[in-house]
LUMKENU-453174 format. One record per residue: x, y, z of N, C-alpha, C, O in turn; residue in three letters; chain; residue number from 0. Coordinates in steps of 0.05 Angstrom, whole numbers. Layout:
N
[site [X Y Z] [X Y Z] [X Y Z] [X Y Z] "ALA" "A" NUM]
...
end
This chain:
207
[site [17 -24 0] [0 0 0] [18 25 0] [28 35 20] "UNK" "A" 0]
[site [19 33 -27] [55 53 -17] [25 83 -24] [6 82 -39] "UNK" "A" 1]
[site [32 103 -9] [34 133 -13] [48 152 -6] [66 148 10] "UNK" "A" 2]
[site [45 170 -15] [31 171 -45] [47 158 -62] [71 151 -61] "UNK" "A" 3]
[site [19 154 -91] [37 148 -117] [33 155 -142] [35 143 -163] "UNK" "A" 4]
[site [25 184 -134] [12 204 -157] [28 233 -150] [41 233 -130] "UNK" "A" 5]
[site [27 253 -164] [32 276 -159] [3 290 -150] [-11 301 -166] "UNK" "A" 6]
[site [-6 287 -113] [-32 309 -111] [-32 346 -112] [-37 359 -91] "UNK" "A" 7]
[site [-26 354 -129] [-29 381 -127] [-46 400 -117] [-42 423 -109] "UNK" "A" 8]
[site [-72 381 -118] [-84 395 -104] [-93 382 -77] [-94 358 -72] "UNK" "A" 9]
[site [-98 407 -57] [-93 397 -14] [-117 386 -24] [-112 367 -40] "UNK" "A" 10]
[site [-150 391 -18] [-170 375 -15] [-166 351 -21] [-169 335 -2] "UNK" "A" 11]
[site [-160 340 -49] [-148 317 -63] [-136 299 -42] [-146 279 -30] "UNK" "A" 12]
[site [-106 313 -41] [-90 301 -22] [-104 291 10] [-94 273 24] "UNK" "A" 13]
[site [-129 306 18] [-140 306 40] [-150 285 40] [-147 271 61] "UNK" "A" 14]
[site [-162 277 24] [-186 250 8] [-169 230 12] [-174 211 28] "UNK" "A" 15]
[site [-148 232 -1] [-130 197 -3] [-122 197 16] [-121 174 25] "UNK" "A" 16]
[site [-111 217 36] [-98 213 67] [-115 205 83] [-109 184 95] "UNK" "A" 17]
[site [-135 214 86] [-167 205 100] [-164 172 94] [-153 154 108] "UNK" "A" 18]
[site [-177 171 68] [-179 131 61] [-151 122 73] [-151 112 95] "UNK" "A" 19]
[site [-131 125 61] [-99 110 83] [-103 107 108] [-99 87 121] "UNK" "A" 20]
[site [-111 126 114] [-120 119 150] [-141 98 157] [-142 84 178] "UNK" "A" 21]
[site [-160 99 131] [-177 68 144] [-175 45 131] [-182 23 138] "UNK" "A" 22]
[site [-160 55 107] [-138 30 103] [-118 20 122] [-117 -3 130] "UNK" "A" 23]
[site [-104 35 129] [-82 25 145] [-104 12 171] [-102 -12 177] "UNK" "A" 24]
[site [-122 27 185] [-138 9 206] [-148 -15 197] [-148 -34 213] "UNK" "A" 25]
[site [-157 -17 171] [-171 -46 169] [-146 -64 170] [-151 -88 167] "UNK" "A" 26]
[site [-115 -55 175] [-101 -79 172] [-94 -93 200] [-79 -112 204] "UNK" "A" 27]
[site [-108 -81 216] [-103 -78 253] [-112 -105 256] [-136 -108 261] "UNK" "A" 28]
[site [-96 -128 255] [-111 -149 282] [-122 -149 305] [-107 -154 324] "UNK" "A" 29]
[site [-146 -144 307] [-159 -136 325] [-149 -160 356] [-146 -153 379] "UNK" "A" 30]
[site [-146 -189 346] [-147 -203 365] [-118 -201 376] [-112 -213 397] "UNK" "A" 31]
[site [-99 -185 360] [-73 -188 376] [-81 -160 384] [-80 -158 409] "UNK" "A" 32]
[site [-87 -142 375] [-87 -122 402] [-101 -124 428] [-89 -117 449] "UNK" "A" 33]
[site [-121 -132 427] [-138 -152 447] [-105 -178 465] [-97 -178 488] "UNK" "A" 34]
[site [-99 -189 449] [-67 -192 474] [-50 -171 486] [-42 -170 508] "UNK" "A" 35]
[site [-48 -157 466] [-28 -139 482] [-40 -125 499] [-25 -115 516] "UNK" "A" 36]
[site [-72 -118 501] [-85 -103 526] [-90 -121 544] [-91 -111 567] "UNK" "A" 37]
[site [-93 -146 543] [-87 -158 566] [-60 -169 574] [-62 -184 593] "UNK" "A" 38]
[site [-36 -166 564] [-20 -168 575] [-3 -140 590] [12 -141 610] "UNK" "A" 39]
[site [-13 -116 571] [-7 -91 592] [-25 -98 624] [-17 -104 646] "UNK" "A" 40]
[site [-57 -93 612] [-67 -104 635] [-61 -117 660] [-61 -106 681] "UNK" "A" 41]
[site [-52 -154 655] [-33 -163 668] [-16 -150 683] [-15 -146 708] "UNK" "A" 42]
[site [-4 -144 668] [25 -134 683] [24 -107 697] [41 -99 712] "UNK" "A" 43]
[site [6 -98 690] [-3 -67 713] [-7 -86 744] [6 -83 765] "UNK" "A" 44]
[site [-28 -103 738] [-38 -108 766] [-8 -128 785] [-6 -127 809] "UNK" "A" 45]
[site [4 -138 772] [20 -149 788] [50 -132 785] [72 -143 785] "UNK" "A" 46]
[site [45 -102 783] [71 -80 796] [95 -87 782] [117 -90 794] "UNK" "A" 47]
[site [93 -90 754] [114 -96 725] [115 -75 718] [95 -60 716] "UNK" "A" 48]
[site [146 -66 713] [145 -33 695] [142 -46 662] [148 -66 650] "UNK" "A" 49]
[site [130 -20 658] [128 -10 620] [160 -4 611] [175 10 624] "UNK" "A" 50]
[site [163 -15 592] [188 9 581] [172 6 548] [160 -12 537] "UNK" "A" 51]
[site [180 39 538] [170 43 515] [188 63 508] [193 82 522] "UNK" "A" 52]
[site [199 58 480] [213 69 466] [210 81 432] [191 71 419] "UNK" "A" 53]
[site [223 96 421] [218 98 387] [231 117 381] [231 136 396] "UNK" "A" 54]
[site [241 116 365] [253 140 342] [232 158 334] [208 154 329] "UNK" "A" 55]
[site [254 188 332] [234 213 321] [200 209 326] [191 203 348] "UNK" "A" 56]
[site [189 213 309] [161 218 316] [158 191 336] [151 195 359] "UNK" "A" 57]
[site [163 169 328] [155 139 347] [168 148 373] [159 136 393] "UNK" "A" 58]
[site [189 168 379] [195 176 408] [167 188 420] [157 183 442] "UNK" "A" 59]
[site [160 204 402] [141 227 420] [115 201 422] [97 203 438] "UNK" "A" 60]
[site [117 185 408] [90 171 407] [101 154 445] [92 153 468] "UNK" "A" 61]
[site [118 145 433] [123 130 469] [128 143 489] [130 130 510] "UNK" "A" 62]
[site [130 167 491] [129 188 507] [94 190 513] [81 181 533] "UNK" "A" 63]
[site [85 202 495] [56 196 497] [41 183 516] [27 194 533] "UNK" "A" 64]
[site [43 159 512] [39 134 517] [43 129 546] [27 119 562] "UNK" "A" 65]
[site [67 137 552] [70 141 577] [58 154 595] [53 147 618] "UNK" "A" 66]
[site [53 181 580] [32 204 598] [-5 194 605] [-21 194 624] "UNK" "A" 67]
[site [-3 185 577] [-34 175 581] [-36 160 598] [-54 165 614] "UNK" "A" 68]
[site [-14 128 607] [-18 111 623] [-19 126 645] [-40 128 659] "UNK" "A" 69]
[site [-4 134 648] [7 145 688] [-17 166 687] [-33 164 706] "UNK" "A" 70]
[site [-23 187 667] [-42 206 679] [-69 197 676] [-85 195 695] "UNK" "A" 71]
[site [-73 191 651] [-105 181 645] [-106 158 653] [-119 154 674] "UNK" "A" 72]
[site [-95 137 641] [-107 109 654] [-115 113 689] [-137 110 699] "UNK" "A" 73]
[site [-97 119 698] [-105 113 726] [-116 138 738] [-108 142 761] "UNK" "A" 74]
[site [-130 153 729] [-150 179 730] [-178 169 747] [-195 177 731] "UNK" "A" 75]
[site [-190 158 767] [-209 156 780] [-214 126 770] [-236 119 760] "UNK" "A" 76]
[site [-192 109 772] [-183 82 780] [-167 74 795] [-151 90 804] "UNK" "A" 77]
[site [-166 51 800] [-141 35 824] [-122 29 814] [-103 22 828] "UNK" "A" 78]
[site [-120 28 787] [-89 21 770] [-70 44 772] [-74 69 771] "UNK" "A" 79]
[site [-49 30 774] [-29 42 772] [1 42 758] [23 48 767] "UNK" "A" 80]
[site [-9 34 733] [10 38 708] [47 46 720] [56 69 726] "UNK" "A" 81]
[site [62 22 719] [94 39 725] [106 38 692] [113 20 676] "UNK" "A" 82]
[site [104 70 691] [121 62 664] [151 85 666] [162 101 681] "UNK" "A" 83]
[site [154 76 640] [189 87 639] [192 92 599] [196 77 580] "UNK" "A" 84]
[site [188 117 603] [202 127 576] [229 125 559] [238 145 549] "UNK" "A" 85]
[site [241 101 555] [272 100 546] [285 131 532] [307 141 536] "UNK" "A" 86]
[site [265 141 517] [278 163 498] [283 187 517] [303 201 513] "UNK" "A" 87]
[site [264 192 537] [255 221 555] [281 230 572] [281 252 584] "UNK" "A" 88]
[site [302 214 574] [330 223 589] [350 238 573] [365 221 564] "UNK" "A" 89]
[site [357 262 565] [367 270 543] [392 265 552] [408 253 538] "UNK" "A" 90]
[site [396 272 572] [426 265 575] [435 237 589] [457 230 597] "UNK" "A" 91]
[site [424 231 588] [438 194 587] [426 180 561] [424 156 557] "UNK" "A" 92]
[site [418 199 545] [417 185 526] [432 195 506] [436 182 486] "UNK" "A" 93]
[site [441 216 509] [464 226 493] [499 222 505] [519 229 493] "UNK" "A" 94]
[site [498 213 524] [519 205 540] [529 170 517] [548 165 502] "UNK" "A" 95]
[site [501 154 527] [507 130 520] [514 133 488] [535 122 481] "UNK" "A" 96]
[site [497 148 467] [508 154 443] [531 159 438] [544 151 419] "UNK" "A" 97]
[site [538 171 452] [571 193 443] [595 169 458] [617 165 447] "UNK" "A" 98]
[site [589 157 481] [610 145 493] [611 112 491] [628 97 500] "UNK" "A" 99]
[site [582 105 472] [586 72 467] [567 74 441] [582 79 423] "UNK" "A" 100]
[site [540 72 430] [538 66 404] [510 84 410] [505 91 433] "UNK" "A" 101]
[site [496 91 390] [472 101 383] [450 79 388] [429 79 400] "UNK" "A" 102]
[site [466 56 371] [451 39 371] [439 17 394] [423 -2 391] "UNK" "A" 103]
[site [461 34 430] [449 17 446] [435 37 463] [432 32 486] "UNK" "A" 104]
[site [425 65 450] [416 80 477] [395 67 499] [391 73 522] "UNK" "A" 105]
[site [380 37 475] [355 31 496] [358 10 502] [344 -1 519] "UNK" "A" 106]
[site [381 -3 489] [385 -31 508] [394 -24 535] [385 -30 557] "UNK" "A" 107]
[site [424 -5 524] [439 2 553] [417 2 573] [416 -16 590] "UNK" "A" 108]
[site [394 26 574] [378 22 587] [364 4 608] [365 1 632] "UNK" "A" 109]
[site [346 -10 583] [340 -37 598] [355 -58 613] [344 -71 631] "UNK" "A" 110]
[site [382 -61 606] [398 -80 627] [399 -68 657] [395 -82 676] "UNK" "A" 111]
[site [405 -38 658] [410 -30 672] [371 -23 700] [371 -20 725] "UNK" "A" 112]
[site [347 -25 679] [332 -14 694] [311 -43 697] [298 -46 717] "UNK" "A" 113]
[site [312 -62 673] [293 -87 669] [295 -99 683] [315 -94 697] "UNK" "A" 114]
[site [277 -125 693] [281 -140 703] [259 -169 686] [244 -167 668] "UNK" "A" 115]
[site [266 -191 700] [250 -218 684] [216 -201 694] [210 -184 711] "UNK" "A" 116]
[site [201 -215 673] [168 -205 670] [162 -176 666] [142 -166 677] "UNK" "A" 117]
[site [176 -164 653] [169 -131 651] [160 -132 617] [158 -153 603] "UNK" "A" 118]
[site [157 -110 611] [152 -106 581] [169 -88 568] [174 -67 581] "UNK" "A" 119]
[site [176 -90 550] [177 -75 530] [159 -67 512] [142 -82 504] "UNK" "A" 120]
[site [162 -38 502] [135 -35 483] [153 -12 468] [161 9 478] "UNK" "A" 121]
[site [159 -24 439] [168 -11 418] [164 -7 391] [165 -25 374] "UNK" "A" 122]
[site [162 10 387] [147 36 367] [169 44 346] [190 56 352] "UNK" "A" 123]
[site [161 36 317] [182 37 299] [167 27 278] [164 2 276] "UNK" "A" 124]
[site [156 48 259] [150 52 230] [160 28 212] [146 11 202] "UNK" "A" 125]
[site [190 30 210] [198 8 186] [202 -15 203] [202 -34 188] "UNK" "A" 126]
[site [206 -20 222] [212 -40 243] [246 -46 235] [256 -66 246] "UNK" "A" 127]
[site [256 -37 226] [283 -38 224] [303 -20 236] [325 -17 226] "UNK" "A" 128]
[site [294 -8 255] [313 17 269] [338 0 290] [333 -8 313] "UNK" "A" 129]
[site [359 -1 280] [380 -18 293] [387 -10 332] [397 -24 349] "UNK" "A" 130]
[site [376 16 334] [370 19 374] [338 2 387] [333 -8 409] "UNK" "A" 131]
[site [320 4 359] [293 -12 364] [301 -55 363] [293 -76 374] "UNK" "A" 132]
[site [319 -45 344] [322 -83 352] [344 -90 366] [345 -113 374] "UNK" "A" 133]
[site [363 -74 372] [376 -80 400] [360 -84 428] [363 -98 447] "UNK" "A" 134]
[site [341 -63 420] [330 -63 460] [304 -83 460] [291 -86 481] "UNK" "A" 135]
[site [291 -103 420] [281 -125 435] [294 -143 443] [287 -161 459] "UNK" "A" 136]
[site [319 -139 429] [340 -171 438] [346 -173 468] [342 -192 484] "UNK" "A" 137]
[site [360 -144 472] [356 -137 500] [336 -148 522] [339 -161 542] "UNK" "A" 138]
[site [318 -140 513] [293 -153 529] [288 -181 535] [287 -191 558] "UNK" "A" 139]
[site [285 -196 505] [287 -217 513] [308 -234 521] [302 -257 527] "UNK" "A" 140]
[site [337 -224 522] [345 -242 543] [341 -234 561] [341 -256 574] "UNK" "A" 141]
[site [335 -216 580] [326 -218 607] [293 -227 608] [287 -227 632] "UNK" "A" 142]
[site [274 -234 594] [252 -247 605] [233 -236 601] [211 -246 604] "UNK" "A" 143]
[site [239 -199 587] [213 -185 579] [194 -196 560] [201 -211 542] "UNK" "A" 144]
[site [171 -188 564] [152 -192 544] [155 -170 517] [156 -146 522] "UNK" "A" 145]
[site [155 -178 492] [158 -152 476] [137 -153 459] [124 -171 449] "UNK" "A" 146]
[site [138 -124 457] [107 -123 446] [119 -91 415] [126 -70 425] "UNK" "A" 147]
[site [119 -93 391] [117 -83 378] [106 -69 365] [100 -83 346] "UNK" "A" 148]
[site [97 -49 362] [78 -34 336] [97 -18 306] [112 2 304] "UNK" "A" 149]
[site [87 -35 287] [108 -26 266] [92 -29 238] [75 -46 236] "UNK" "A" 150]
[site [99 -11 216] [90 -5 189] [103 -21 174] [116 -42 176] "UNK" "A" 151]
[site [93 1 149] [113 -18 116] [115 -48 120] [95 -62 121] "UNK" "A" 152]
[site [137 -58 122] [134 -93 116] [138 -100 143] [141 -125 146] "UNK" "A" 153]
[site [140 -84 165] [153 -99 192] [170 -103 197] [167 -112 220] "UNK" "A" 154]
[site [195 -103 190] [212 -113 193] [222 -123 203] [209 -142 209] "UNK" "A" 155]
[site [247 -126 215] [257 -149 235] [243 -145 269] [240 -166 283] "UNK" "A" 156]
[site [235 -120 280] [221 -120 292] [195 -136 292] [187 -142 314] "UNK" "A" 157]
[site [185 -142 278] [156 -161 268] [153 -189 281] [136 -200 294] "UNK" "A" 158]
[site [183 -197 269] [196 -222 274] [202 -233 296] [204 -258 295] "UNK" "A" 159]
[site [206 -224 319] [233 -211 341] [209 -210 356] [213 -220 378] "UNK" "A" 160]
[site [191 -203 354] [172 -192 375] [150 -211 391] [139 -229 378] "UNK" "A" 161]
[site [144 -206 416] [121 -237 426] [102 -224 412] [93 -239 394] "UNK" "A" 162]
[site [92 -201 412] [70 -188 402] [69 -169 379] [84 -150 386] "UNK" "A" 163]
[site [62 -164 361] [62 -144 344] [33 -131 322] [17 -142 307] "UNK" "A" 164]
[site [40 -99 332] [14 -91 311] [21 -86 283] [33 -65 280] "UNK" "A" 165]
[site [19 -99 265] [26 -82 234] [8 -70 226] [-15 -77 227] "UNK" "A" 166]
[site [21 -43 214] [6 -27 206] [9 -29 171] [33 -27 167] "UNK" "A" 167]
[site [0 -32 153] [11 -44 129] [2 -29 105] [-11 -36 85] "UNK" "A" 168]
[site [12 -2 115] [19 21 102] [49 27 91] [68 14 101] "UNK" "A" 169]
[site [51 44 74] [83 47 64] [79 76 61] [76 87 39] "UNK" "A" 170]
[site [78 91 86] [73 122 97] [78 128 120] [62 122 138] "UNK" "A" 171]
[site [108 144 125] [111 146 150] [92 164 181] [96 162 206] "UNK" "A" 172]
[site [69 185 160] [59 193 174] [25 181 182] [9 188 200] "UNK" "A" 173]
[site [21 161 159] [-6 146 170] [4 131 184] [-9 128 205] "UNK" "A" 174]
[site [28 114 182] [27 95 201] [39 108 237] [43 93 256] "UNK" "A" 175]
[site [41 129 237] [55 145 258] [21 156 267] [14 151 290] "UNK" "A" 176]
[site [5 166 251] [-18 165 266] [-45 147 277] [-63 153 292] "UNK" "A" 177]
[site [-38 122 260] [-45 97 271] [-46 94 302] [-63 96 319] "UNK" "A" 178]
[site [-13 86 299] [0 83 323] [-10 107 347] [-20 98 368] "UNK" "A" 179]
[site [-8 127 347] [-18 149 367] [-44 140 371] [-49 135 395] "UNK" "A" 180]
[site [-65 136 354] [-92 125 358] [-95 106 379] [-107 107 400] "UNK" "A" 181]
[site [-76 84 365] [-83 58 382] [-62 56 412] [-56 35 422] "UNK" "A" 182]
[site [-53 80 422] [-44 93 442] [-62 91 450] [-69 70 461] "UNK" "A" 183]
[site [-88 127 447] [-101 126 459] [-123 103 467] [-131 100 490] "UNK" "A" 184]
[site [-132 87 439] [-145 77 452] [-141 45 476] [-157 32 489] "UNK" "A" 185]
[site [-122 45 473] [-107 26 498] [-115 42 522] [-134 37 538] "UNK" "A" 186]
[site [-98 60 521] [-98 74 550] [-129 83 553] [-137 73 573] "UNK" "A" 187]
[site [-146 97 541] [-171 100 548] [-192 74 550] [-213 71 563] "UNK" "A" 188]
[site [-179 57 534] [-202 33 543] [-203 17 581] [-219 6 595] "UNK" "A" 189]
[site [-167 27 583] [-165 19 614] [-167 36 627] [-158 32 650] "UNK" "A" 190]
[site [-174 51 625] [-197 70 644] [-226 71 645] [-240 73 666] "UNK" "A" 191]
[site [-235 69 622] [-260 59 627] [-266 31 635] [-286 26 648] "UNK" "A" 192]
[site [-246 9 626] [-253 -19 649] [-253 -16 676] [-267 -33 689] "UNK" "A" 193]
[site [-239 2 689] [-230 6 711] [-240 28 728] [-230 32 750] "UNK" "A" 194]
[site [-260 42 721] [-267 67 730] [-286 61 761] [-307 49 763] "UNK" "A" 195]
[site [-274 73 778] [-290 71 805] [-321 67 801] [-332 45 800] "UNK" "A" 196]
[site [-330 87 798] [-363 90 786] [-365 87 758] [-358 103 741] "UNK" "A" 197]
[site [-380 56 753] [-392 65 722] [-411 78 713] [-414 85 690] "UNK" "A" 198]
[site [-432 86 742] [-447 110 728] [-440 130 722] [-453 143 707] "UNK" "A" 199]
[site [-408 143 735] [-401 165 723] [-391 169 702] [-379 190 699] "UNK" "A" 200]
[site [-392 149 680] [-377 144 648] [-385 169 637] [-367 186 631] "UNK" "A" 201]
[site [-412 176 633] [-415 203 614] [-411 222 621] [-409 239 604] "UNK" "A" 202]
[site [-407 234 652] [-396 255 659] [-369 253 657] [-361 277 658] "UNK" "A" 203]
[site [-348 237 655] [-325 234 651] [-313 239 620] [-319 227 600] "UNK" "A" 204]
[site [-288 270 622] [-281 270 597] [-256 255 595] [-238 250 612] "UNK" "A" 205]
[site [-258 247 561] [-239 231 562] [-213 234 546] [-195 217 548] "UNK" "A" 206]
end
């Protein structure tokens, strides 16, 4: 599914085909594996497992994200309590580990140093080929993490590598970058509404 593969000159145009990519790229969502990976975040919330979530450029800000929603919204007038950990969000130990050992281990270094057996990983990477994104699942799984992927275009070795993975099966770095933010939110908002103290208060609750 590559876009574009026309010259759109004109924006409305362009608006039209970006629109359909987006529910193209959703109809390619396995619904039943995201349905695992929310219960294995799930899981692992209730029995006090940290998150680690990581990504390049935009897939940074997306796991950054991700993080905020868990810690702030998910557990917003529930009993969960989401531990997570941003790999990208340390600028300077992550520019430390770049400059004084490889680029390519800012998020493994990480994880050895912060993981432990039964935690997760959750990594975010467009082509699935980002050589810091498949160090820190290798990373992971030798210590015991669960890994859980979300990745575009063909998947790449991340796809492979991964216990879990969403493909997005688009060949566009910014539909599949807004996929991924979507199915952010709706992770983190669906475990707040499973979880919400009062379910009569669902419709007064913004979300």
């Amino acid at each position: 599914m590559s876009f574009p593969n026309e010259n759109h000159l004109d924006l409305k145009n362009y608006f039209l085909e970006y629109n359909k990519k987006i529910a193209e790229g959703f109809n390619t969502i396995d619904v039943r594996e995201l349905e695992k990976i929310c219960k294995t975040l799930e899981d692992n919330i209730h029995k006090g497992n940290k998150i680690f979530s990581c990504g390049n450029g935009g897939s940074s800000s997306i796991a950054e994200h991700f993080v905020c929603d868990s810690v702030k919204g998910s557990s917003t007038d529930t009993d969960i309590q989401p531990i997570m950990h941003s790999l990208p969000s340390n600028t300077a130990l992550l520019t430390a580990v770049a400059n004084d050992i490889s680029y390519d281990q800012v998020f493994a270094f990480q994880l050895k140093k912060y993981a432990k057996n039964e935690d997760i990983l959750l990594a975010i990477s467009s082509s699935g080929n980002s050589p810091n994104i498949i160090a820190a699942i290798e990373m992971a799984r030798s210590l015991g993490l669960c890994t859980i992927s979300f990745v575009g275009f063909d998947g790449g070795k991340a796809k492979k590598i991964s216990d879990c993975c969403i493909h997005i099966k688009v060949n566009n770095y910014g539909v599949v970058e807004d996929i991924h933010q979507s199915l952010m939110h709706i992770l983190t908002q669906y475990l707040r509404l499973k979880y919400l103290n009062n379910l009569d208060d669902i419709g007064k609750k913004v979300f």
